[in-house]
C-alpha positions in Angstrom: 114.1 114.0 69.3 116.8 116.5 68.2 120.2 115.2 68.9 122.6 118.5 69.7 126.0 118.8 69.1 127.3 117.8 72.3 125.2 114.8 72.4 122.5 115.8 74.3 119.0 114.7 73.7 116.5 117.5 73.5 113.0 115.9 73.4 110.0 118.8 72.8 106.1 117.8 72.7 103.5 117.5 71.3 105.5 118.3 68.7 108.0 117.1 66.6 107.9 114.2 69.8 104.7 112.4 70.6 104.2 112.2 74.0 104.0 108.4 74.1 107.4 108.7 72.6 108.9 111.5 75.0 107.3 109.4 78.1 108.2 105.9 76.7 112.1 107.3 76.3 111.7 108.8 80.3 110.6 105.3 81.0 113.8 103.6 79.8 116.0 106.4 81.1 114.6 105.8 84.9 114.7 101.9 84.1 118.1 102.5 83.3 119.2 102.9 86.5 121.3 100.2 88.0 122.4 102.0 91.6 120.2 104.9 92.4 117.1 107.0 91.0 116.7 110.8 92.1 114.0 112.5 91.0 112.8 115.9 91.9 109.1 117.1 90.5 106.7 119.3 90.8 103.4 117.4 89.7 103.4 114.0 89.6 100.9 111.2 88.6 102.6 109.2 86.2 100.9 105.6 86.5 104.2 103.8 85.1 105.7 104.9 88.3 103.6 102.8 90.1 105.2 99.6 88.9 108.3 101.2 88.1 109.6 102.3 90.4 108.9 99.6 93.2 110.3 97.5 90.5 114.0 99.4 90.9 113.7 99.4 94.3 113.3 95.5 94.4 116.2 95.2 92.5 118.8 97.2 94.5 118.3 100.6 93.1 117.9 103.4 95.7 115.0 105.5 94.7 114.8 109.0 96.0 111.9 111.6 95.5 111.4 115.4 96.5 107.9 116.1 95.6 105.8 119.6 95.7 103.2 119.3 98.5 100.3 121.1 96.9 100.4 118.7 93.9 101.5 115.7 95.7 97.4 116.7 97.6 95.9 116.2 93.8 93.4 113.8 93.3 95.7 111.8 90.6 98.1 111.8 92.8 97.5 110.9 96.0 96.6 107.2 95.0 100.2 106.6 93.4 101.8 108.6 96.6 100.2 105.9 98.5 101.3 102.9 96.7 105.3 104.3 96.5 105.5 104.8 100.1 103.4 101.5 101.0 106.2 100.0 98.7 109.1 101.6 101.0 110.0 104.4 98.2 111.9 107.0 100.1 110.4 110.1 99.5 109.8 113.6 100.9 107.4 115.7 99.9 107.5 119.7 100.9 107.7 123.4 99.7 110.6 125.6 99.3 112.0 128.1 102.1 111.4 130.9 99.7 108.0 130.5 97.4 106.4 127.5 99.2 106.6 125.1 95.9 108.9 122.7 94.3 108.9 123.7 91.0 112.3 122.2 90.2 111.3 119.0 87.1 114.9 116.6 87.0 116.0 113.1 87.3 119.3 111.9 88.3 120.2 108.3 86.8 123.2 106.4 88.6 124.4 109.8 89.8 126.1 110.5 86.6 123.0 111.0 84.0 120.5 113.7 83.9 117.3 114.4 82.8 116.1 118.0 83.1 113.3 120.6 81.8 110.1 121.8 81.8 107.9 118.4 81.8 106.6 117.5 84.8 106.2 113.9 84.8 102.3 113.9 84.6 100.2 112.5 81.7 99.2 115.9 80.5 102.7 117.3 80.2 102.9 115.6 76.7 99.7 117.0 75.6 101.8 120.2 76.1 104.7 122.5 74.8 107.0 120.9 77.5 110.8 119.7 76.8 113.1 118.3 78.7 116.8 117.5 78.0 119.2 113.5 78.6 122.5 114.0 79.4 124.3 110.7 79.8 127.8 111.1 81.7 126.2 114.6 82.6 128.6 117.5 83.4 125.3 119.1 85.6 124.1 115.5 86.9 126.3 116.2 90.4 125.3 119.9 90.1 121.3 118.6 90.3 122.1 115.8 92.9 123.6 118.4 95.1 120.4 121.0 94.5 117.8 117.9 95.2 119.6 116.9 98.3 119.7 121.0 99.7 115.7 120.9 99.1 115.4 117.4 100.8 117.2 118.6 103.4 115.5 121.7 104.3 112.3 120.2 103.7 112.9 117.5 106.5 114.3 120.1 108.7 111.4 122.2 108.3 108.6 120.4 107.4 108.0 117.4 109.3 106.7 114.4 107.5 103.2 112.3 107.6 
């Protein structure tokens, strides 16, 4: 992990961060959240999700996902798709109005903290050149928040769910 100037973390793998390190410090930045959890990815299969994240919901925290609808139909992930919603996870899962995927890889922590980059939170990403940035007290975190809640919304509007 390179610590920049303006505090940022800048995490890059398989190299110089392990991936067990880049996903073990995603894991304690999602855990982290005391209020609410917003994440917006294009592929993911993570298996920590499946106890973490029913694990914030059960203590208070409002988790929110936009997922991509062609990867959300992967056989890795349709499994943990189907445990988060059985566990009351609120969670959309779409394509864009304009190129019909969700491309878009962030993480809103507490409204205030952001997590952004190329990594989609899969267990290959850390096999490969991926990055992703932490910004705590984040100058962009209400910039994201406001992008993930204009492609929920036209996803609902648009795409009915199942």
């Amino acid at each position: 992990m390179i610590t920049l100037a303006d505090g940022r973390e800048l995490w890059h793998t398989p190299d110089p961060d392990l991936p067990a390190s880049a996903l073990q410090r995603l894991s304690d930045f999602w855990s982290s959240a005391t209020t609410d959890l917003f994440i917006v990815d294009y592929s993911f299969n993570l298996p920590l999700f499946a106890s973490l994240l029913p694990g914030l919901k059960s203590k208070g925290v409002n988790v929110q996902l936009v997922l991509d609808r062609s990867q959300s139909e992967g056989n890795s992930e349709k499994p943990l798709i189907a445990k988060l919603k059985a566990s009351g996870i609120d969670m959309v899962i779409g394509t864009s109005s304009m190129h019909q995927i969700i491309h878009d890889k962030f993480s809103i922590v507490d409204q205030s903290h952001a997590e952004y980059g190329s990594f989609n939170y899969t267990q290959a990403a850390g096999e490969e050149d991926n990055f992703f940035f932490i910004e705590m007290a984040s100058p962009v975190a209400s910039d994201l928040l406001q992008i993930g809640n204009t492609i929920k919304e036209w996803i609902i509007k648009n795409e009915p769910q199942v």
